[in-house]
C-alpha positions as CSV (number, residue, x, y, z in Angstrom):
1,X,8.9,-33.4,17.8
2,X,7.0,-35.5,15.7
3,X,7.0,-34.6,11.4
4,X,3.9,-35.0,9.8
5,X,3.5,-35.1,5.8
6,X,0.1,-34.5,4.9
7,X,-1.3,-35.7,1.6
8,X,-3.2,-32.6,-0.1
9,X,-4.8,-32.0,-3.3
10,X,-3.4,-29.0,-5.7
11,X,-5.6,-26.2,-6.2
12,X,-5.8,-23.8,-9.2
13,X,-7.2,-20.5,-7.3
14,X,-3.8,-19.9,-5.4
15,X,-2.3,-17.6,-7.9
16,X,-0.7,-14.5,-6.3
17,X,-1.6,-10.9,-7.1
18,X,-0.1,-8.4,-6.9
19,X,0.1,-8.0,-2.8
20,X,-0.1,-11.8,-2.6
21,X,-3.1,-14.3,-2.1
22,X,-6.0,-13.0,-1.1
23,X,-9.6,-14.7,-0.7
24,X,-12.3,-14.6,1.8
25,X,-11.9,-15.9,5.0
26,X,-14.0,-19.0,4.6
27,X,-11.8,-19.9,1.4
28,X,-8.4,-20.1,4.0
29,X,-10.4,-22.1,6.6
30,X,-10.9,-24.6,3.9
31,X,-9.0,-27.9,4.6
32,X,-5.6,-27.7,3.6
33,X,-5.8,-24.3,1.9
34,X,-3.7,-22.2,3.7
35,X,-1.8,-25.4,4.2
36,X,-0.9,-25.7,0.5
37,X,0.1,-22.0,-0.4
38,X,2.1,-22.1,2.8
39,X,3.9,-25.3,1.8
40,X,4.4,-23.7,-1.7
41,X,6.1,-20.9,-0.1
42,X,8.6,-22.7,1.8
43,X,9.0,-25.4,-1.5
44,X,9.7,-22.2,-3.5
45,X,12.4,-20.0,-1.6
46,X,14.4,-23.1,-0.6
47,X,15.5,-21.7,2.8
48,X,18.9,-22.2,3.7
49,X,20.2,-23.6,6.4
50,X,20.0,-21.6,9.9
51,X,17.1,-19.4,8.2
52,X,15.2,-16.3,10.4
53,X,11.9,-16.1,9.0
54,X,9.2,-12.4,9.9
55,X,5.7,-13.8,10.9
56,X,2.8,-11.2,11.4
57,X,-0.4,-9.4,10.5
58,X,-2.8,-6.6,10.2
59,X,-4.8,-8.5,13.0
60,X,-7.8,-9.3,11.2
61,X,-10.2,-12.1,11.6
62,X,-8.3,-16.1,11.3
63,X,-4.5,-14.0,12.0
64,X,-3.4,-15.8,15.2
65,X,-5.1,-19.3,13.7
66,X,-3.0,-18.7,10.9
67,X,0.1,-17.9,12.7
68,X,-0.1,-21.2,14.8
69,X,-0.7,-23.6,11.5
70,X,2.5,-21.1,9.2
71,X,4.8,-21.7,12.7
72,X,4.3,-25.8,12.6
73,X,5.0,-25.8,9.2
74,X,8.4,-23.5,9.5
75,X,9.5,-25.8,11.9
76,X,8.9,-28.6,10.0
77,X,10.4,-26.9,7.1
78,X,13.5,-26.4,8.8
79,X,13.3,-22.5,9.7
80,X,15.6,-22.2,12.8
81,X,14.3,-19.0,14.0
82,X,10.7,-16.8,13.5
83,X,10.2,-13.5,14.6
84,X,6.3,-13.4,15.9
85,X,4.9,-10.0,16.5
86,X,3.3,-9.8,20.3
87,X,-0.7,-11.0,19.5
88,X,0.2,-11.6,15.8
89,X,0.4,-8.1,15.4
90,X,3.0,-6.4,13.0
91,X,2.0,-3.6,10.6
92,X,4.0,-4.2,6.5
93,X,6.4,-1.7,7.0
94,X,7.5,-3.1,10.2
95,X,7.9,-6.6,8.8
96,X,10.2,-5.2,5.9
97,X,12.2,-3.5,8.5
98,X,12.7,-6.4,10.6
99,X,13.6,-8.6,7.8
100,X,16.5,-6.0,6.9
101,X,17.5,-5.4,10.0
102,X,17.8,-9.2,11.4
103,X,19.1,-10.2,7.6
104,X,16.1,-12.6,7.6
105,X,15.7,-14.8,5.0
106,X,12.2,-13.0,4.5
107,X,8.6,-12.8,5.8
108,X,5.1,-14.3,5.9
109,X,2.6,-11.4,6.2
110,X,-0.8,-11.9,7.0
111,X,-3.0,-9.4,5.5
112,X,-5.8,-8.4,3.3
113,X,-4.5,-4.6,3.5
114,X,-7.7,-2.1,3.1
115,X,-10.6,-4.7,2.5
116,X,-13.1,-5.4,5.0
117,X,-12.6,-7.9,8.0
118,X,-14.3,-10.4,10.2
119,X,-15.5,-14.2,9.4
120,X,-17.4,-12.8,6.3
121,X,-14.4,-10.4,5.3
122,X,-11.4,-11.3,3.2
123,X,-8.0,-12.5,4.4
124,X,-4.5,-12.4,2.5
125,X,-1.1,-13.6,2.9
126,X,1.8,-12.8,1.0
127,X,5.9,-13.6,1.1
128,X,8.6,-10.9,1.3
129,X,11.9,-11.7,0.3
130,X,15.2,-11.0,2.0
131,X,15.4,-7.5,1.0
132,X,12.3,-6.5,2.7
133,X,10.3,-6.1,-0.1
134,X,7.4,-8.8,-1.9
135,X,8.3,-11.3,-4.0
136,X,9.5,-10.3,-7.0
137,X,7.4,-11.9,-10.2
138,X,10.0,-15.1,-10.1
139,X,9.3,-16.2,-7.0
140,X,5.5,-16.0,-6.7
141,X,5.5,-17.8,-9.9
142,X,7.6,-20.4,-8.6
143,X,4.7,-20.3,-5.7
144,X,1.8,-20.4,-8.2
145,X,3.5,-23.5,-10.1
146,X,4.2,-25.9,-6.9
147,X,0.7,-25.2,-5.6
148,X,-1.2,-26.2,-9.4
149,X,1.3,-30.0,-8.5
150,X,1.4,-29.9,-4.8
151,X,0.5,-33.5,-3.3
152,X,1.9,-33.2,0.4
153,X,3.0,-30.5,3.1
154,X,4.8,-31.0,6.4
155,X,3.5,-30.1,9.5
156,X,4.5,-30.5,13.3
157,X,2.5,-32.4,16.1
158,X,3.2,-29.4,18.2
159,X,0.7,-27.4,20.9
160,X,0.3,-24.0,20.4
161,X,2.8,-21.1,21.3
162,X,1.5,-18.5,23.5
163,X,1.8,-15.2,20.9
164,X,0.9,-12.9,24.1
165,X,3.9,-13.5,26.0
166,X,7.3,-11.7,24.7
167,X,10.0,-14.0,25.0
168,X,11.7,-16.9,23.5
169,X,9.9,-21.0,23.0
170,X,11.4,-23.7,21.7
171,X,9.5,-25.9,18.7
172,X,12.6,-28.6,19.3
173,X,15.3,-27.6,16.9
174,X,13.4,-24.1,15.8
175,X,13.2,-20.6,18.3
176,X,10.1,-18.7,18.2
177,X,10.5,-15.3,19.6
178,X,7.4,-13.4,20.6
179,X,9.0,-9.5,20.0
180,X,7.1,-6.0,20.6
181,X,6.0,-5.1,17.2
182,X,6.5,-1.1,17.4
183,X,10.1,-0.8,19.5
184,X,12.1,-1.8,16.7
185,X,10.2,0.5,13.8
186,X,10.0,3.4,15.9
187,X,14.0,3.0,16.9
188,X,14.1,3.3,12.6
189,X,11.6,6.4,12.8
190,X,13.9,7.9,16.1
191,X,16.7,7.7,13.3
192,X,14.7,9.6,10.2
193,X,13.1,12.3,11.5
194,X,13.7,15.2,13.8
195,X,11.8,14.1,16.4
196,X,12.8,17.0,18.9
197,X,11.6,19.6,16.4
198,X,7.9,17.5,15.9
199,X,7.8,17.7,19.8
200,X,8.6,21.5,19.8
201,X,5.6,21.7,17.1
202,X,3.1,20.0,19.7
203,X,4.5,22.1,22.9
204,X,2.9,25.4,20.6
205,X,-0.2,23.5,21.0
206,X,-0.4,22.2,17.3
207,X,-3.1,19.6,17.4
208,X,-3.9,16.6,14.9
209,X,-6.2,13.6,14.6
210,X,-4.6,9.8,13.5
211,X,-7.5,7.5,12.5
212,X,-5.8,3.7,13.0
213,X,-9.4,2.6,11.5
214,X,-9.5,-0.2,14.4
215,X,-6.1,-1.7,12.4
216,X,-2.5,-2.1,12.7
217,X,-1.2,1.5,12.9
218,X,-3.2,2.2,16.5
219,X,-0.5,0.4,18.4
220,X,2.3,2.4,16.8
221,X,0.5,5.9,16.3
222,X,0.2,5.9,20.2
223,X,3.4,5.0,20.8
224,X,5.2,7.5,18.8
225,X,2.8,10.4,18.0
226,X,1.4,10.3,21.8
227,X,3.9,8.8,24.0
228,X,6.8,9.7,22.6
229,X,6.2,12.7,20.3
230,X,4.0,14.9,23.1
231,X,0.4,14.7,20.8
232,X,-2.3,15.2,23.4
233,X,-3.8,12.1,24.8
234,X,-6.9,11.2,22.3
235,X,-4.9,12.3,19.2
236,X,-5.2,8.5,18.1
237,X,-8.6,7.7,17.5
238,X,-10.1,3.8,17.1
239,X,-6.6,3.1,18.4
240,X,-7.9,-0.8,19.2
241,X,-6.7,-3.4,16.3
242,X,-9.8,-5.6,15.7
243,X,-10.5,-8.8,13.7
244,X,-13.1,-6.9,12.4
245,X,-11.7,-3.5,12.3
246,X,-14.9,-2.3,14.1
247,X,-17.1,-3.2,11.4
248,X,-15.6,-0.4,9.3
249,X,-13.5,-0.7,5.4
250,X,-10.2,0.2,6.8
251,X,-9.3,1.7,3.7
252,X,-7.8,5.2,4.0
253,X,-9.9,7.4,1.4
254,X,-13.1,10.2,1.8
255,X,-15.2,7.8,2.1
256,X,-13.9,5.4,4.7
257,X,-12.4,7.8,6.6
258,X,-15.7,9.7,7.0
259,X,-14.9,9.8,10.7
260,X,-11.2,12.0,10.2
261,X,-12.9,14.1,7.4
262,X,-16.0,14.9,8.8
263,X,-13.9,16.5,11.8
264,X,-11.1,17.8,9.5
265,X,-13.9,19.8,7.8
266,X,-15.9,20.9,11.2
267,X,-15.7,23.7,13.8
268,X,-13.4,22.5,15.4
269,X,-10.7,20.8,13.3
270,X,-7.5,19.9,14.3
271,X,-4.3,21.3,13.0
272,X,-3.2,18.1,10.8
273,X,-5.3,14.9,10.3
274,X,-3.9,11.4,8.6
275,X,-5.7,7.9,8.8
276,X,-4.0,4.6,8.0
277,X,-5.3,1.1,6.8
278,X,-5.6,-1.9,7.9
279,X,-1.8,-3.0,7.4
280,X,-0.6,0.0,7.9
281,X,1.0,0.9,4.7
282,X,-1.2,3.1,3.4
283,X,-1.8,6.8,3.8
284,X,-4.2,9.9,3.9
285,X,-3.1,13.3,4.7
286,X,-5.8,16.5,5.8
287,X,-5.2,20.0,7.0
288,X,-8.0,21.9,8.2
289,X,-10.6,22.1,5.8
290,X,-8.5,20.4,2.9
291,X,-7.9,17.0,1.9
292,X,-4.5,16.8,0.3
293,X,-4.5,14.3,-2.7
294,X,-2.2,11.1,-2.3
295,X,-0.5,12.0,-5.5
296,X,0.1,15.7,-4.2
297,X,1.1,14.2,-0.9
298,X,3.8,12.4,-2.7
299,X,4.8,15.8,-4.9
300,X,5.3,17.7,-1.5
301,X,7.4,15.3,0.5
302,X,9.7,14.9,-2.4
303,X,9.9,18.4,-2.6
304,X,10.6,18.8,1.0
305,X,12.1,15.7,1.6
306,X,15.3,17.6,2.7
307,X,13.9,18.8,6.0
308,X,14.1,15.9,7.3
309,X,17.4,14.4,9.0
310,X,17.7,11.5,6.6
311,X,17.1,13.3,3.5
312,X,19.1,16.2,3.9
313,X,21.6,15.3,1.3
314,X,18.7,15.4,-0.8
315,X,16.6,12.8,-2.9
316,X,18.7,11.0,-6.1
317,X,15.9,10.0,-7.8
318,X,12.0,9.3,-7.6
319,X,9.0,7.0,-8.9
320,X,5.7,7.0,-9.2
321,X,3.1,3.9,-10.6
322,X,1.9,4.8,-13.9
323,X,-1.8,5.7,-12.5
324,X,-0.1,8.1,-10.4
325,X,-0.7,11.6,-11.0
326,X,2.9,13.5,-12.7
327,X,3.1,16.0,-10.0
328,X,5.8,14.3,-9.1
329,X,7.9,14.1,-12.5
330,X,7.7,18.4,-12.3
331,X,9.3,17.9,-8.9
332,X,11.6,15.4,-9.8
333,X,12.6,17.6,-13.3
334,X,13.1,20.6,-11.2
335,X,15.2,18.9,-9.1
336,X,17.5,17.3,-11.8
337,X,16.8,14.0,-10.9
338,X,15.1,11.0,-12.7
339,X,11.8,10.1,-12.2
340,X,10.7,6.4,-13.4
341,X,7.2,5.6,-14.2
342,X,6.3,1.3,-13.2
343,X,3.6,-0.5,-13.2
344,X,1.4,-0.6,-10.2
345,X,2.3,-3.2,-7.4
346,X,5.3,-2.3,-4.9
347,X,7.2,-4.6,-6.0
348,X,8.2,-2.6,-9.1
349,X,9.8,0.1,-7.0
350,X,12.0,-2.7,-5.3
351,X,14.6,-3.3,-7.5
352,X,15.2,0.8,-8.3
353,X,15.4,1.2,-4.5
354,X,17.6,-1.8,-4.1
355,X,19.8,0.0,-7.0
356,X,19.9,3.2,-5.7
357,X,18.4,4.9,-8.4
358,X,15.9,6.2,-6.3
359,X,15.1,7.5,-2.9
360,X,11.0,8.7,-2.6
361,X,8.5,6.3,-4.5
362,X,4.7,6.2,-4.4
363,X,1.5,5.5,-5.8
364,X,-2.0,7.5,-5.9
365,X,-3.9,4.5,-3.8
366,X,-2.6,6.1,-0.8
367,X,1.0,4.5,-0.8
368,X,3.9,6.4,0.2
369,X,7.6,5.5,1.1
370,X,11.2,5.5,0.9
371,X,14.8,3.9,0.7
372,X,14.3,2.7,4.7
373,X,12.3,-0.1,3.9
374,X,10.7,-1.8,1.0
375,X,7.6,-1.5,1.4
376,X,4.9,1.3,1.1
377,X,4.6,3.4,4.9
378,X,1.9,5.2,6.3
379,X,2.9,6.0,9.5
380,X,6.7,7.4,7.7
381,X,4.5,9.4,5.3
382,X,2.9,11.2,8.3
383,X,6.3,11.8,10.2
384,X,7.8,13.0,7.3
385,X,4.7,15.6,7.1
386,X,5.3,16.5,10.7
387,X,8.9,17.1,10.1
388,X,8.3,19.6,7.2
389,X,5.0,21.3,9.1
390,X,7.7,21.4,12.3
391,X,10.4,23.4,10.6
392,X,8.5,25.3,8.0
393,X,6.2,26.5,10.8
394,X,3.5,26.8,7.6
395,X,-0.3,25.0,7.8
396,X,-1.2,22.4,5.4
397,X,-3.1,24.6,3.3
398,X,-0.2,27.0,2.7
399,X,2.6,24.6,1.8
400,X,-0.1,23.0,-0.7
401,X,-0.8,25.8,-1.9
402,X,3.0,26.9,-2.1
403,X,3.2,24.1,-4.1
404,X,0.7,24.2,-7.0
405,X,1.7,28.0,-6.9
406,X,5.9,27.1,-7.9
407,X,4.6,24.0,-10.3
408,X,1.0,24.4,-11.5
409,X,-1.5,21.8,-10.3
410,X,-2.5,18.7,-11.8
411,X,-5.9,18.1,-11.2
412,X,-6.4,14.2,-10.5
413,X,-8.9,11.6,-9.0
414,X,-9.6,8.0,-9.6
415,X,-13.1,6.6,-10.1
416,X,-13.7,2.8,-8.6
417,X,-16.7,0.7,-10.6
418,X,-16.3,-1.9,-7.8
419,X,-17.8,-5.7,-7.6
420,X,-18.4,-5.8,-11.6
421,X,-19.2,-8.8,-13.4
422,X,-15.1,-10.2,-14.1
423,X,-16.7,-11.1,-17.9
424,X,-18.2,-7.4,-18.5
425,X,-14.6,-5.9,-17.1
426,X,-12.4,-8.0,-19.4
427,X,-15.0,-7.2,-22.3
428,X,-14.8,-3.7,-21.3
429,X,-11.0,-3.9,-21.6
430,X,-10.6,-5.7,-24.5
431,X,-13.0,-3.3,-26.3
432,X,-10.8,-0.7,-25.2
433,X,-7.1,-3.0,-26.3
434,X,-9.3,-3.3,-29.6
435,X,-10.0,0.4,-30.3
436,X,-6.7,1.6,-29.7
437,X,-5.6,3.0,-32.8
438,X,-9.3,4.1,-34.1
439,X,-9.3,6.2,-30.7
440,X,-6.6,8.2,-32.1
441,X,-7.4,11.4,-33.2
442,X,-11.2,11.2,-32.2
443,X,-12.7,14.1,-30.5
444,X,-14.3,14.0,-26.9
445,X,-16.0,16.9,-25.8
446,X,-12.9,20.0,-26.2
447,X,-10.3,17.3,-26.2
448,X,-8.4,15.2,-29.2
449,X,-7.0,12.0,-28.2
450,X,-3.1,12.6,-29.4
451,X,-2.3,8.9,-28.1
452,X,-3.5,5.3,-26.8
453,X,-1.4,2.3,-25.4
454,X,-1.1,-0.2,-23.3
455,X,1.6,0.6,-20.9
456,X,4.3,-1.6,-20.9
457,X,7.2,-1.7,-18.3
458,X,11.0,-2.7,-19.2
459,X,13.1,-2.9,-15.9
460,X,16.3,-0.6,-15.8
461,X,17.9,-2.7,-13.5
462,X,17.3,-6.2,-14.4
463,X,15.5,-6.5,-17.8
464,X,12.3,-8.0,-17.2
465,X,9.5,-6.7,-19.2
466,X,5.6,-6.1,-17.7
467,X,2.9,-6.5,-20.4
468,X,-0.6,-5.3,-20.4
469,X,-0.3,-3.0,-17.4
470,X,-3.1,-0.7,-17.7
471,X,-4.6,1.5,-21.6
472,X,-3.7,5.1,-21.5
473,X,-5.4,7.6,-22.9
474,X,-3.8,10.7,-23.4
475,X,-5.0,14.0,-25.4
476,X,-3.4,16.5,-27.1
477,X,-3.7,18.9,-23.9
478,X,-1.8,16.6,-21.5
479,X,-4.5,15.4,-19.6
480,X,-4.9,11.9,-19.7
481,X,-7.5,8.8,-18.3
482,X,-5.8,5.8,-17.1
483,X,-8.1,2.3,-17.4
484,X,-7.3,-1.1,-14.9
485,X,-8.6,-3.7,-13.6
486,X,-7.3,-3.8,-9.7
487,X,-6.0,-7.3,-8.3
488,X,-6.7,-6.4,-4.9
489,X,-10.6,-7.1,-4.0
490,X,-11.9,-10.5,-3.7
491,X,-15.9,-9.4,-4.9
492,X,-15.8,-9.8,-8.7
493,X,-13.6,-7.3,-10.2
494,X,-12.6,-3.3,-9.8
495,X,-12.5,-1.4,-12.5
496,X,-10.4,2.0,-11.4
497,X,-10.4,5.1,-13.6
498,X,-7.8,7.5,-13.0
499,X,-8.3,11.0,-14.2
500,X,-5.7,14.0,-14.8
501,X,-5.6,17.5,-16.3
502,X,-2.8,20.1,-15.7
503,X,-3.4,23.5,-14.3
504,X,-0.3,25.8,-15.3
505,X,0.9,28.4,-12.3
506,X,-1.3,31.3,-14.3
507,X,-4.2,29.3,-14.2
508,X,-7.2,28.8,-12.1
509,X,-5.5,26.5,-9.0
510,X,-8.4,26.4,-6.5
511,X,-11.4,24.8,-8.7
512,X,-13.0,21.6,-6.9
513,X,-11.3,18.3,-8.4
514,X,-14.7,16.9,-9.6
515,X,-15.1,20.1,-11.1
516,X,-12.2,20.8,-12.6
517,X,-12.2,17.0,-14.4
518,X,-15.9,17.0,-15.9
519,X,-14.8,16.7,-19.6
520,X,-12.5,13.9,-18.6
521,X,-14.6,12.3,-16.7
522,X,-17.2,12.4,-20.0
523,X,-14.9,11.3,-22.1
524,X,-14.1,8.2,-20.1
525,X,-17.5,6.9,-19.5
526,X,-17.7,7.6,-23.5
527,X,-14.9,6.1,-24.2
528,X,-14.9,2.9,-22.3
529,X,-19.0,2.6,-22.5
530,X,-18.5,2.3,-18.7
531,X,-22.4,2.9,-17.7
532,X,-23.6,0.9,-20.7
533,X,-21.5,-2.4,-20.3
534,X,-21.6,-2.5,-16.2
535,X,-25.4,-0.5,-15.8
536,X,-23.7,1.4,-13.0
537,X,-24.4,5.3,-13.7
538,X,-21.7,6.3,-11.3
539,X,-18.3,5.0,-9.4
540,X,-18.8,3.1,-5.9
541,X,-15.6,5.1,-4.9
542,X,-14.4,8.3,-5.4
543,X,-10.7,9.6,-4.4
């Protein structure tokens, strides 16, 4: 096998967010692009020697081109052994568990999670370390620095492996193995959940509807909820990963999941109704005629987490991203366990996980998981809802509305300005980092702002300390508006608003959200100037 070295130019665009680098696809079919963040990877982690590397993706447009160029470059590297999901294919959970499992010395996945596909869509890759989880701040920093100096990358003079068939191939010294990429997560799934009491659930004739969005999750919803669980055939709707996901956003909200909704809400809904997104980490949960709010969703499986197999010794502790509604923290302080509040980005929940300190984490983007992997779950989340719906023998609306009737109801949504001008949303936020303490105090509408800040994040477990994460605004009442910028789109920048009030059990529980969050919503718009800096009247998303 012949070694190349390349010589490259450094680039200064290959900083990491926080779910890795993402651009569109034309920027990764640049020469040497993916070549040079690729190279910075292996630079940075240093693998040892007799390395087993995870290499996979969502399946989107430039994936298996991109699997080819990252496998002659572990080789030349000197990976010993890559893991390869059958077509390219693994969803983000899977690769987390497979790194555990096979004590790899981490993964390359290849996605751009819930953004668009296709050859005008955007593509991602990201590195997750040895515990399963991505990089921790230290590492993609290290990444960021070689690529700004890199002036060479090695590469083999190697054909093609043949991703389609399963088995072993030999790139001389280094084994790539072409594996199924749903046997091993659903063995991990067999081991969770009570699978025998989900497929007593679909005997009675219970019915739901799993939107894959044309992306990862088809492959493994088939598998388990039809083949193996007893769903009737047809359950698992655009079931067919696509490079361009079918022409559809596979991202998991009202909006993109029209499809779902739209029958969730007809005559003749089904029983339960989830949708995944394009990597398959992400979540949505509906019962018939209800949508069930991401932060709820996470409130409820915490609260029921013991009906499951693997939780029945209950949960030690919980987290939530600091956008995330507090639903959870009423659980969590009912329960007598802690709650921690992190900036937003998985990565923060890795090292509490890693520590024990907790066992349910989540954020209100549709991001639910656990202590089995490190990594956010989609397909777990619905399981887990499956396993509480199987042995409560209640509907989705009744253990909802169980819930908000034992712990009140926090009323929460999160408005997306999306494709802004990045100069007007950093003016916008640094108006805001500027008025902090002249907010204070102020009136908006029937609310007094009691507090502003900038949330900052100190580690419990290792120290580190995450700076500017997002301006709070809280009032006097509780209810509180969260302002970011997101680091996940590729089109300008995203400007989310998230939006709370809390409902107390003797209150009015059933109000619609938008409804129920119209002085919030006011006050935001007044106090950020949101129409009059960025001209747009109303959010591009609403969830």
């Amino acid at each position: 096998m012949t070694i190349l070295t390349i010589k490259t130019q450094a680039l200064s665009d290959q900083k990491p967010g926080t779910s890795g680098l993402r651009k569109k696809v034309k920027q990764f079919q640049k020469k040497h692009y993916l070549e040079n963040f690729v190279q910075s990877i292996f630079s940075a982690i240093n693998c040892p020697e007799n390395s087993t590397l995870v290499v996979g993706g969502d399946g989107r447009y430039h994936n298996e081109t991109a699997i080819q160029t990252i496998l002659k470059m572990a080789a030349a590297n000197g990976i010993k052994r890559v893991l390869v999901g059958q077509n390219g294919l693994l969803s983000t959970p899977a690769v987390s568990n497979l790194i555990r499992k096979y004590g790899c010395v981490g993964g390359i996945v290849l996605s751009a999670s819930h953004n668009p596909g296709g050859p005008n869509g955007d593509f991602g890759i990201k590195f997750n370390a040895s515990n399963g989880g991505p990089a921790p701040e230290a590492v993609t920093d290290a990444i960021y620095t070689i690529s700004k100096s890199i002036s060479e990358y090695h590469i083999c003079d190697v054909v093609d492996v043949d991703l389609n068939a399963i088995g072993k191939t030999q790139l001389d010294d280094m084994t790539v193995e072409i594996i199924d990429p749903v046997s091993d997560y659903q063995k991990m799934m067999e081991s969770l959940f009570d699978f025998d009491a989900i497929r007593s659930l679909f005997a009675t004739g219970f019915t739901m509807k799993f939107d894959a969005m044309h992306a990862i999750t088809g492959p493994y919803a088939k598998a388990i909820f039809e083949d193996c669980l007893g769903a009737r055939e047809g359950s698992v709707i655009n079931s067919k990963p696509l490079p361009d996901f079918g022409g559809c956003h596979p991202d998991p909200n009202p909006v993109y999941a029209k499809e779902l909704v739209d029958h969730m809400f007809g005559d003749e809904a089904s029983d339960f109704g989830a949708a995944s997104d394009g990597d398959g980490d992400r979540n949505i949960i509906l019962g018939t005629g209800i949508y069930v709010a991401p932060s709820d969703s996470l409130a409820i499986l915490t609260a029921n987490a013991h009906l499951a197999p693997a939780y029945k010794e209950g949960v030690c502790g919980a987290a939530r991203s600091m956008p995330t509604s507090m639903a959870i923290d009423r659980v969590a302080d009912k329960l007598g366990i802690p709650c921690f509040e992190t900036p937003t980005g998985w990565k923060f929940f890795g090292n509490l996980l890693d520590a024990g300190k907790i066992t349910i984490c989540g954020e209100e983007s549709a991001g639910t998981g656990s202590d089995h992997v490190r990594e956010k779950d989609g397909v777990w989340a619905v399981l887990l809802w499956l396993n509480i719906l199987a042995v409560t023998q209640k509907s989705v609306l009744e253990i909802i509305t169980d819930h908000w009737n034992a712990y009140g109801r926090n009323y929460y949504s999160r408005h997306d300005y999306e494709a802004i001008d990045k100069g007007v949303a950093e003016a916008l936020m640094s108006g805001l980092r500027s008025r902090k303490n002249t907010l204070v105090g102020t009136k908006q509408g029937d609310e007094v702002v009691a507090t502003v800040d900038d949330f900052e994040y100190h580690d419990p477990v290792d120290g580190s300390i995450a700076s500017k994460q997002g301006i709070r605004v809280i009032f006097e009442s509780g209810s509180r508006i969260v302002f970011r910028l997101s680091g996940t789109g590729t089109d300008g920048a995203t400007l989310r608003v998230y939006l709370e009030r809390y409902q107390d059990v003797d209150s009015d529980l059933a109000l619609e959200t938008q409804t129920a969050l119209e002085a919030i919503i006011s006050a935001a718009d007044n106090i950020a100037e949101i129409s009059k800096l960025t001209g747009m009247s109303e959010p591009t998303v609403i969830s």
